[in-house]
C-alpha positions in Angstrom: -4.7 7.4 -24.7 -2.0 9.5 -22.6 -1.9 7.1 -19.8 -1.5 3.7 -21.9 1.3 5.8 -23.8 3.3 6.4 -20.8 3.2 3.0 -20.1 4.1 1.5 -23.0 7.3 4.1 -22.9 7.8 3.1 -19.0 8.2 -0.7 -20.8 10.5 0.1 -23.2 12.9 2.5 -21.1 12.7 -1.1 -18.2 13.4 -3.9 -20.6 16.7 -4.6 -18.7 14.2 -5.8 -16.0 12.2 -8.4 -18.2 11.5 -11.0 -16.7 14.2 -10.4 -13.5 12.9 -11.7 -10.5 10.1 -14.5 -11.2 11.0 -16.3 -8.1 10.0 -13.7 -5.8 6.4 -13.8 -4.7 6.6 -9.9 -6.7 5.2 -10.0 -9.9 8.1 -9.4 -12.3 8.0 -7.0 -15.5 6.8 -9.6 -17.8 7.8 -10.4 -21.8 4.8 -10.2 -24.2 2.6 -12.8 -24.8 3.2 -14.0 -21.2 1.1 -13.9 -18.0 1.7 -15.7 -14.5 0.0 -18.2 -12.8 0.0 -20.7 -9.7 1.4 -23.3 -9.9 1.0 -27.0 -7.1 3.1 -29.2 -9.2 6.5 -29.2 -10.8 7.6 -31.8 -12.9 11.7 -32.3 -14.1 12.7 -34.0 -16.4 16.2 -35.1 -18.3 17.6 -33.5 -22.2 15.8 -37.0 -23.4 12.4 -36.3 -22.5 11.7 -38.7 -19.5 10.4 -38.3 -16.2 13.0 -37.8 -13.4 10.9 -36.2 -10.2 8.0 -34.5 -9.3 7.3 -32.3 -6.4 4.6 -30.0 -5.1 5.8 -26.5 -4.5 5.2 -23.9 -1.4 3.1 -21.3 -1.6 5.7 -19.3 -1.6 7.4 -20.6 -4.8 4.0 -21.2 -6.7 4.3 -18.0 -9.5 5.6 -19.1 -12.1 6.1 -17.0 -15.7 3.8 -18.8 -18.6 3.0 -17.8 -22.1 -0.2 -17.7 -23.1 -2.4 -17.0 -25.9 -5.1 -14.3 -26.5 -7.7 -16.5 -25.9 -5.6 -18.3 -22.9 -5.1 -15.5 -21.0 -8.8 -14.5 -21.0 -10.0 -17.9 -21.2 -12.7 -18.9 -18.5 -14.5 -22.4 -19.2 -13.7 -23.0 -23.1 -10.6 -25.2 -24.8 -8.3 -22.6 -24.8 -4.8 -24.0 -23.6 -1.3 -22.2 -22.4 1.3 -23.1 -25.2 3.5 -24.5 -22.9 2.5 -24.9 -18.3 -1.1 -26.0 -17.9 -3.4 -27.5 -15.9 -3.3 -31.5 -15.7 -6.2 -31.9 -17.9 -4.3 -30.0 -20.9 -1.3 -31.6 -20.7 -1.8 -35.2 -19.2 -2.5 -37.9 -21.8 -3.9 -39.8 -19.0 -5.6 -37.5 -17.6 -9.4 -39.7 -18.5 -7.6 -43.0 -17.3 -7.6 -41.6 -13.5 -10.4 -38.7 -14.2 -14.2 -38.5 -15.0 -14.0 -35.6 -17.2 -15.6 -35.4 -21.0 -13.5 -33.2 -22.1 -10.1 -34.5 -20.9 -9.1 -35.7 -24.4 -10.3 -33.0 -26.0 -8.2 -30.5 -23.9 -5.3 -32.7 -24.6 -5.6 -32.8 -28.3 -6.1 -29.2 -28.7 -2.9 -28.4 -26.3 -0.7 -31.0 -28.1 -1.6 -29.6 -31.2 -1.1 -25.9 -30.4 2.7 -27.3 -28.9 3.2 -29.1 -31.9 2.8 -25.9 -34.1 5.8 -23.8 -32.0 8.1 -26.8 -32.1 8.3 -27.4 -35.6 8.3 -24.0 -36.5 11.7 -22.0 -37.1 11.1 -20.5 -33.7 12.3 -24.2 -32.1 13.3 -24.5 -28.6 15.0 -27.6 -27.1 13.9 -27.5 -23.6 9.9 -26.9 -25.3 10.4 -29.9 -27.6 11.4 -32.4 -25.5 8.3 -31.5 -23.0 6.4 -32.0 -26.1 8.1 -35.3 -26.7 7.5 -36.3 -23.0 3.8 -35.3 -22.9 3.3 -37.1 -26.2 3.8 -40.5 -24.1 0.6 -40.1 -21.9 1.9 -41.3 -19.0 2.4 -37.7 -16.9 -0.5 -39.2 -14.1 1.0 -42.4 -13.7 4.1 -40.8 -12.9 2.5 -38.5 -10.4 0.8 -41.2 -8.8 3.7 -43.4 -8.7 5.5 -39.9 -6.8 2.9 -40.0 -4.5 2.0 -36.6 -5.8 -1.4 -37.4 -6.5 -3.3 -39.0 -3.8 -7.1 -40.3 -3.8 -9.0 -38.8 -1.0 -11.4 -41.5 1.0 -14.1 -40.6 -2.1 -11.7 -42.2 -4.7 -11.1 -38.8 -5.7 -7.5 -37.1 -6.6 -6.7 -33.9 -4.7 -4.4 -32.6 -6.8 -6.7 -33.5 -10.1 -7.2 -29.6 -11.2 -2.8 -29.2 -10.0 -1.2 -26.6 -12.7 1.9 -27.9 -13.5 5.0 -26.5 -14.4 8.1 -27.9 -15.9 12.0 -28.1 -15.3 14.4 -29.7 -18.3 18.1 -30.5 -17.0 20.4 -30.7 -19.7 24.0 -31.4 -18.7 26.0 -27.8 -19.3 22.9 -25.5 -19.1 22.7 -23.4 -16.1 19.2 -22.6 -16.3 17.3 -25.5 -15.7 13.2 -23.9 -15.4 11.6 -23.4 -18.4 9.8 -20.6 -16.6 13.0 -18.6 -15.9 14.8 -19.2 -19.1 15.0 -16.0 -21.3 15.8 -18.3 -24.4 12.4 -20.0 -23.9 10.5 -16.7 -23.4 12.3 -15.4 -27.1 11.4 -18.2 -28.7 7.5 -18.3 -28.2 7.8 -14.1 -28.6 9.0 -14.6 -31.8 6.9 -17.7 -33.0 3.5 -16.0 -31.6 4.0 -12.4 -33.3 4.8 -14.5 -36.7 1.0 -15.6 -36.6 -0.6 -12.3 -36.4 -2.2 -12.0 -39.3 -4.0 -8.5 -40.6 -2.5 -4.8 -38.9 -4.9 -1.5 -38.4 -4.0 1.7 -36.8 -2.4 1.7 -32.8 -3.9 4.7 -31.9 -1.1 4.8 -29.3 1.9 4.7 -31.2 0.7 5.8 -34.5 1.6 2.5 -36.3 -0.2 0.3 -39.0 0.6 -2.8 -36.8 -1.1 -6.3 -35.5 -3.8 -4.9 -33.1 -6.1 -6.8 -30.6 -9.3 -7.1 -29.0 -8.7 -8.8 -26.0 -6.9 -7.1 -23.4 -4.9 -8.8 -20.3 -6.3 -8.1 -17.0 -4.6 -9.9 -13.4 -3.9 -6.0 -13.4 -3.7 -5.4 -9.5 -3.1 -9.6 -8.3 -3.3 -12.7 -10.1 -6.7 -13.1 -9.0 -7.8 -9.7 -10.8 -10.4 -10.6 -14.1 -11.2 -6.8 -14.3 -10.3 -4.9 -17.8 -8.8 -1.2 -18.3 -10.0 -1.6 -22.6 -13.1 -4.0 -23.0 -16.0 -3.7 -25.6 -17.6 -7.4 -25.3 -21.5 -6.5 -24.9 -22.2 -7.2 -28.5 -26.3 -6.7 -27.4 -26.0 -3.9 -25.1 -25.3 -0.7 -25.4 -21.4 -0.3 -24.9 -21.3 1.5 -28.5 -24.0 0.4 -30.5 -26.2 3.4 -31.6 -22.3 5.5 -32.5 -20.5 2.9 -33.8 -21.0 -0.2 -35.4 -17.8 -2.1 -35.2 -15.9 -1.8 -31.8 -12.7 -1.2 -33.6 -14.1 2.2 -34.6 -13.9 2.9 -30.6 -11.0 2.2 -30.9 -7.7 -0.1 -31.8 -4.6 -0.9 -29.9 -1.6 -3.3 -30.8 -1.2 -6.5 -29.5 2.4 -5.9 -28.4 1.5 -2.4 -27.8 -1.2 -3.5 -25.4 0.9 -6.4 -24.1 3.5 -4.0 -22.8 1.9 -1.7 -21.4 -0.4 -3.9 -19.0 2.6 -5.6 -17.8 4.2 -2.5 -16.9 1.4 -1.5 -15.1 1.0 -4.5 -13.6 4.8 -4.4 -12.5 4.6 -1.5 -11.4 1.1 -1.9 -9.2 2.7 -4.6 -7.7 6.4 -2.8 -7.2 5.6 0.0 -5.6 1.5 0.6 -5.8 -0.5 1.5 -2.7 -3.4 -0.4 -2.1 -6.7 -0.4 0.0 -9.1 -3.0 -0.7 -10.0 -2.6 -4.7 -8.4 0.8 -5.0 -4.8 1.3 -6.1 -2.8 4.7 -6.5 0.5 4.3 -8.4 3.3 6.9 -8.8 6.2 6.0 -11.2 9.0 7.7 -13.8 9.0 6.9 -17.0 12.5 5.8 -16.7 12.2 3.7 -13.4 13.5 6.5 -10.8 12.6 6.3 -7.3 9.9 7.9 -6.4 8.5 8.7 -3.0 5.5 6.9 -2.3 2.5 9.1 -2.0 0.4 7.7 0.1 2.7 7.0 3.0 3.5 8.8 5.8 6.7 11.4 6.3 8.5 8.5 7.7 8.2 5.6 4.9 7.8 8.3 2.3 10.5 11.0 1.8 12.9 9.1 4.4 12.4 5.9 3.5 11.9 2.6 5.3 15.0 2.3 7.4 15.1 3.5 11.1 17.1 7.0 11.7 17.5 8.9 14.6 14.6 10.5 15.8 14.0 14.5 15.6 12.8 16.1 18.2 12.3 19.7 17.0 10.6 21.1 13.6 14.2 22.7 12.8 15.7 19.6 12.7 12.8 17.7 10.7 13.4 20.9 8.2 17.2 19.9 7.7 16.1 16.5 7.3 13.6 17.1 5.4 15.3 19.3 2.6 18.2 17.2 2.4 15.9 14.1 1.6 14.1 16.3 -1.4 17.7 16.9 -2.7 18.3 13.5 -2.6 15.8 13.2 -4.8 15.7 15.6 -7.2 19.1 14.1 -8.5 17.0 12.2 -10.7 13.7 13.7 -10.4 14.2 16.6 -12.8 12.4 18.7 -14.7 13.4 16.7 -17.8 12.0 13.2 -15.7 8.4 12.3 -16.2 6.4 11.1 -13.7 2.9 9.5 -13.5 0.1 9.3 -10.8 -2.7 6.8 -11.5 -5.6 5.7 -9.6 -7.4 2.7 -10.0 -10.4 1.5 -8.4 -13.5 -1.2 -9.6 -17.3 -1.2 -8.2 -17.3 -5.2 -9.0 -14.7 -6.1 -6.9 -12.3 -8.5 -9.4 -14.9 -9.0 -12.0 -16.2 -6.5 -14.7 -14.4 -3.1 -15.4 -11.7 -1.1 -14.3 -11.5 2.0 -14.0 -9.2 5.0 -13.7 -10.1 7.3 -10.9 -7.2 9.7 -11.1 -4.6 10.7 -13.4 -1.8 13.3 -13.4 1.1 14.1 -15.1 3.8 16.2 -14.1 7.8 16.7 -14.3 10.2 16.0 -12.0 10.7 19.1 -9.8 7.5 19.6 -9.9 5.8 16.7 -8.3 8.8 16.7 -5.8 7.8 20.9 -4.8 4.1 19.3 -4.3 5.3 16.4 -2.4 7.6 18.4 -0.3 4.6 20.7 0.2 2.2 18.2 2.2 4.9 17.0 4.5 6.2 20.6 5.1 2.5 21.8 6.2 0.7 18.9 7.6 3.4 17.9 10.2 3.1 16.7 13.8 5.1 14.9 16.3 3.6 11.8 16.3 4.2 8.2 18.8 2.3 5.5 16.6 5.3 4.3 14.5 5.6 0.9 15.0 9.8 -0.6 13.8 11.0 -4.1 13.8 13.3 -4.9 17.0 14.8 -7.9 15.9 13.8 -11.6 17.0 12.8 -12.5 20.0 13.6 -16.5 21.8 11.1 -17.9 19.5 12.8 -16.1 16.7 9.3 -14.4 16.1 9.6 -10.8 15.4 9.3 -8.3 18.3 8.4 -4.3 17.4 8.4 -1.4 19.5 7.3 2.2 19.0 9.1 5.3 17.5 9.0 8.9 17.7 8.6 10.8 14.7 8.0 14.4 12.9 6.1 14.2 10.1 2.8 14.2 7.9 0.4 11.2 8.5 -0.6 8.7 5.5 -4.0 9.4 4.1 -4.8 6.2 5.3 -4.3 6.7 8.8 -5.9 9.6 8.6 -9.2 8.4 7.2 -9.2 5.7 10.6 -8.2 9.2 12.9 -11.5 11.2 11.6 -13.7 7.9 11.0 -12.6 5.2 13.4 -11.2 1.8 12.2 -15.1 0.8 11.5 -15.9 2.7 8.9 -17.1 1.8 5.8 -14.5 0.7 2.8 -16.3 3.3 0.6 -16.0 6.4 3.2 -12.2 5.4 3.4 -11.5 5.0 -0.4 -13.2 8.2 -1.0 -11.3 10.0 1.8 -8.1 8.5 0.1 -8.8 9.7 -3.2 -9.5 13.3 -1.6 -6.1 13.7 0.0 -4.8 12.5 -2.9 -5.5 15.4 -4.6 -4.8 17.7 -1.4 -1.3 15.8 -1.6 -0.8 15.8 -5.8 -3.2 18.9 -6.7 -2.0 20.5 -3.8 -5.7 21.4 -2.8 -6.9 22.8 0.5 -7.8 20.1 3.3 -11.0 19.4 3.0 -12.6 21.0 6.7 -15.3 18.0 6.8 -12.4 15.9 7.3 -10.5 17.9 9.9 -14.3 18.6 11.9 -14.5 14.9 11.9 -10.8 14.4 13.6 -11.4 17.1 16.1 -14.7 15.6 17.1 -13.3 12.2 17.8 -10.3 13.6 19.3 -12.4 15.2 21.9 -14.2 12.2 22.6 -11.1 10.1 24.3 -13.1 8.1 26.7 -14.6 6.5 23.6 -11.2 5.0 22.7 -8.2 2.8 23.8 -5.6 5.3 24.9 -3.0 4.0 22.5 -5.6 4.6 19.7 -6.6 8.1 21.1 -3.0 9.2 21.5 -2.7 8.2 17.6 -5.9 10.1 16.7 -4.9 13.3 19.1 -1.8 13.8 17.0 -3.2 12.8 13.6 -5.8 15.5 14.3 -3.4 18.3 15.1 -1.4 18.0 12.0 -4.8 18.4 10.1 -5.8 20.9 12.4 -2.2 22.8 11.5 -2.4 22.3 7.7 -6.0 23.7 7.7 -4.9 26.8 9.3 -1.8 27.2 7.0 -4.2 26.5 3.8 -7.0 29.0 5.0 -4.7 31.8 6.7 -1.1 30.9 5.8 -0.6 30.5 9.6 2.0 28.6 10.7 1.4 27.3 14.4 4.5 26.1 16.1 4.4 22.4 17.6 6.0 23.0 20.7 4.3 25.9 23.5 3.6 29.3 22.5 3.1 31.0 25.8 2.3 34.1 24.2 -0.1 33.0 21.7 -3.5 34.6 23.0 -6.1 32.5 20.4 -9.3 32.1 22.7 -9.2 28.4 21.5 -5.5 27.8 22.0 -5.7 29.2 25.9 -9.0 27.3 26.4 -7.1 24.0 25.3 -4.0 24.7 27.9 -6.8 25.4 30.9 -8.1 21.9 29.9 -5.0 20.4 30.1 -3.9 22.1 33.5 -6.8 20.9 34.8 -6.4 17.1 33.7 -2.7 17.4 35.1 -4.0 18.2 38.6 -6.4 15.7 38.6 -4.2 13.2 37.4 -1.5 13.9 39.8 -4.2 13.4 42.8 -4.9 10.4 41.7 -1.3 8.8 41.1 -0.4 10.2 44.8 -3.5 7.4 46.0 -3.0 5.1 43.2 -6.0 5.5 41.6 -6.3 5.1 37.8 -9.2 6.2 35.9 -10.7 8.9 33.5 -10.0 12.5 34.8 -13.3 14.8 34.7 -11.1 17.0 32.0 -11.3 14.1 29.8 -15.1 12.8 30.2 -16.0 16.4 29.6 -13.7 16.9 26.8 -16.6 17.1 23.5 -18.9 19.0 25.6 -15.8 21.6 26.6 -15.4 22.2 23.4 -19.2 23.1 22.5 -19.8 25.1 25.7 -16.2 25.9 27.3 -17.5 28.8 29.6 -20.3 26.1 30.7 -18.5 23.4 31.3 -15.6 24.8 32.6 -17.1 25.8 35.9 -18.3 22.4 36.0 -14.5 21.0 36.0 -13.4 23.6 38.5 -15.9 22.9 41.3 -15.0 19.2 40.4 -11.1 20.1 40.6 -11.5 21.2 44.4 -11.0 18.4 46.3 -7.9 17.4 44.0 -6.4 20.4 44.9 -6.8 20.6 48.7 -5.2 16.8 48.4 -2.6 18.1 46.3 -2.0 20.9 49.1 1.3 22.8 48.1 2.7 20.6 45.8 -0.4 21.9 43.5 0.5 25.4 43.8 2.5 25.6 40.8 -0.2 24.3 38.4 -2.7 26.8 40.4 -0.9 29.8 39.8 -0.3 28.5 36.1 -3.8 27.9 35.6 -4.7 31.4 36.8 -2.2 33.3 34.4 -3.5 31.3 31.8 -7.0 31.9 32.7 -6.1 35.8 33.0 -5.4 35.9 29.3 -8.6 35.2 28.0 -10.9 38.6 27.9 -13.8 38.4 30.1 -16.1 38.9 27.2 -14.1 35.9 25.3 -14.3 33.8 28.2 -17.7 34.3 29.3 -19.0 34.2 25.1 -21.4 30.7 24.5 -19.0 30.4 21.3 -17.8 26.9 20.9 -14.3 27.0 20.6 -12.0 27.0 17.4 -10.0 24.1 15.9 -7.0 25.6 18.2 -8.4 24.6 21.4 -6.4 20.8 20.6 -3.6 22.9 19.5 -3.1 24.6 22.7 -4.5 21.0 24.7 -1.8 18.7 22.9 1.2 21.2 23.9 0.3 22.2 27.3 0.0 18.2 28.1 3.1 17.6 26.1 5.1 19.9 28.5 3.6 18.3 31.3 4.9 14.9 29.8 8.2 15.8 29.2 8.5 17.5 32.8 7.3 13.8 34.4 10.0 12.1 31.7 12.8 14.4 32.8 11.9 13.6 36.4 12.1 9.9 35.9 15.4 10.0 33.9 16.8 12.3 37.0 15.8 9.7 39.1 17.4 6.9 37.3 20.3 8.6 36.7 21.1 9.1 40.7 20.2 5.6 41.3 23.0 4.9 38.8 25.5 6.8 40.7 24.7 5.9 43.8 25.3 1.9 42.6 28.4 3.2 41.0 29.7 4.9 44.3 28.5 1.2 46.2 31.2 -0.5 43.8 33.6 1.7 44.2 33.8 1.2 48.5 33.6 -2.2 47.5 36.9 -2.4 45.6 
């Protein structure tokens, strides 16, 4: 019971944040016996109980903080009301009048007699009594209709009929108006609910003779969530009949003890919790310190999400880097604790919940791991997309950054797989980096074979989404080298690095420059031979590259002397490989995009350089114009 521990200790280190925030679509850290629902409909009234306006709220505005009941909060079709915001067939007197419903006045009764029980105990609220003494009237759908809040529909049907509604009491000299909001409401119900527990047994998380439960919250990843973490309803089945014949041998956790700790981990799923599909991963101190997230890349992760100014060699990213971790490690101790879960259901929002991964660790230490992955797994990469303000239309514009850095997990599941794979083959590869990330575990090579595959394959691809995969692929490339040989390959050239692979890689790359270069000079655009024959390069270089050459012959005698340069180059590089290496029918290592990505990336920056030379004379040259002029 380790993991609900933590959380109910994450609750009571946060209780400054109870209930903070509850108008912002986040989920807040909720108070016990609450939950949160949508609500369509809000409904003020005055200190006297009678109607002053109605409204129906955004989509935006719609969560609103309720509390509930046991049997509320897990309720599905039976009379089990909210004590206080319900639907309009609890808490409209009406409600038959306007509704075909049987049960309307029996969902009424029950809810006004449930309300009826907190306001005249010792526990008495104000704002909740004179609800109660409003609802009591039966005239709540009248008044809605008379808003124009509830409409009938050409059928003779209301649209709003099924509305949750929500309440505001204004009483001259209270600030807080919302019943939903106000922290006097939320004590008053916590106090009145916990006085009707009746019986205690034995928390097995705190140790305690205390109130315990049987039903559990869920809404544990969104309010639409109906799976459970601790469930033992399959009274027929075989959930533990033939070990046990009472499911409070299994075991038994306190209500409040329970309460707490699903709303913290709700809180904090919502707060800061990675999530893909049905799976969550989570990362939090016991104490509420920032923690890095995870599963992000270098970028969002360890620098967080403002913009800063780009790096542009690994010496700098190292500086950067380690003062970040420092940054950090202020607060992330080894006295701090910190928790990584993973969630993840096979029913989508229904049935079970279960927890895939769990780790706990201190302070320095899941910061030395951390630091770890986005040491050896780095890149330059160009896929960073960054808000650039509004446009005309005052619609958001975005344009791309350079960055250093380890990729996210998830982007690195879409680099080996492609953006169609399956949601199962992308969880899974998740959960394994997570590990590689946490565990620090070696890269699993399945992974990297499958980058390096589709990175050779870039006809197959837009070029924006090849360029993305191409340096996705070397940073896995890079890490699996540093796990398996405690290599370190450098990011920029190594013009003395003689790997067969690596050389290969730069000939492939010389020969898509000259290509490429012939064809600008006629201003063609289309695939270069280099890149159709990229995957099958790899698999027979020796093979193929004779094909490439012969094809490279008439791009060079158009190229004349301007090609020279790249000639000669590709010669010296070609001289480095041993005949008997160059000739072998070995495919060639992971290296070969290693040696490809930088040789191109010299080539790149040359062309860049040239353009910005250019520019910058054409500048002068205006300047010098303006100048004669004066």
């Amino acid at each position: 019971m380790s993991w609900i521990y933590k959380l109910y200790e994450t609750y009571e280190n946060c209780m400054s944040e109870v209930g903070v925030g509850g108008t912002d679509e986040k989920t807040p850290l909720l108070p016990i016996a609450h939950s949160t629902q949508n609500a369509q409909i809000e409904v003020v009234l005055n200190g006297e109980g009678n109607f002053l306006r109605a409204r129906m709220l955004e989509k935006d505005e719609s969560v609103t903080i309720i509390p509930v009941t046991e049997d509320s909060a897990t309720r599905s079709s039976n009379n089990a009301p909210h004590p206080l915001c319900d639907k309009l067939q609890y808490v409209a007197g009406d409600y038959t009048k306007y509704v075909e419903k049987k049960k309307g006045e029996e969902f009424y009764n029950k809810y006004i007699e449930q309300l009826e029980g907190w306001c005249n105990s010792t526990y008495y609220n104000r704002k909740v009594s004179t609800i109660l003494s409003y609802l009591k009237k039966k005239v709540l759908m009248a008044d809605l209709i008379d808003q124009k809040i509830l409409v009938c529909d050409n059928n003779g049907i209301f649209t709003q009929s099924d509305a949750f509604i929500r309440f505001k009491v204004e009483i001259p000299g209270e600030d807080e108006s919302a019943v939903w909001l106000d922290m006097e409401v939320y004590q008053s119900y916590i106090h009145y609910y916990l006085s009707l527990q009746e019986g205690v047994d034995l928390c097995y998380v705190i140790g305690q003779e205390i109130p315990c439960s049987e039903k559990h919250p869920a809404k544990v990843r969104n309010t639409g969530d109906k799976t459970k973490l601790i469930s033992a309803n399959d009274t027929d089945g075989f959930t533990y009949l033939g070990r046990f014949a009472e499911k409070n041998q299994v075991v038994s956790v306190g209500y409040e003890t329970s309460q707490k700790s699903h709303n913290a981990l709700r809180w904090l799923v919502d707060k800061q919790g990675y999530k893909n599909g049905d799976q969550v991963v989570i990362a939090w101190g016991t104490k509420n310190q920032y923690v890095p997230e995870v599963l992000e890349d270098t970028q969002d992760s360890i620098f967080g999400k403002e913009e800063l100014q780009p790096v542009s060699t690994e010496k700098e990213f190292t500086e950067r880097l380690n003062k970040a971790i420092a940054g950090y490690g202020c607060d992330l101790n080894t006295k701090a604790e910190i928790i990584i879960m993973g969630l993840d259901s096979t029913t989508g929002m229904k049935g079970r919940l279960s927890i895939t991964y769990y780790r706990e660790m201190d302070g320095t230490d899941f910061l030395n791991r951390i630091e770890h992955w986005h040491r050896t797994c780095i890149w330059q990469h160009t896929y960073k997309k960054v808000s650039d303000g509004l446009d005309e239309k005052g619609k958001h514009k975005f344009r791309y950054i350079t960055f250093i850095g380890a990729p996210s997990p998830k982007d690195i599941a879409l680099a080996a797989y492609g953006d169609k794979v399956s949601e199962k083959i992308k969880k899974s590869t998740v959960e394994r980096l997570l590990s590689c990330i946490v565990d620090s575990a070696k890269l699993p090579y399945d992974i990297v074979n499958a980058a390096v595959n589709r990175a050779s394959n870039p006809i197959a691809m837009e070029k924006w989404e090849w360029e993305k995969a191409l340096t996705i692929t070397c940073a896995l490339v890079r890490k699996h080298k540093y796990d398996k040989f405690k290599e370190v390959w450098e990011m920029a050239l190594d013009e003395n690095q003689k790997d067969r692979g690596y050389l290969f890689g730069r000939l492939l790359a010389i020969a898509q420059q000259i290509e490429e270069w012939a064809l600008s000079s006629t201003g063609e655009k289309r695939d270069t031979n280099a890149e159709r024959l990229m995957h099958q390069f790899k698999l027979h270089p020796y093979k193929t590259w004779g094909i490439i050459t012969d094809k490279l012959r008439p791009y060079m005698a158009r190229l004349g002397s301007k090609g020279i340069g790249l000639t000669e180059l590709m010669t010296k590089v070609n001289s480095m490989i041993p005949y008997e290496e160059f000739t072998s029918s070995k495919k060639l290592d992971d290296s070969y995009i290693l040696g490809y990505y930088c040789q191109r990336q010299v080539f790149i920056d040359e062309k860049n350089q040239r353009i910005q030379e250019i520019a910058k004379k054409k500048l002068e040259k205006v300047k010098e114009g303006d100048n004669v002029h004066e």
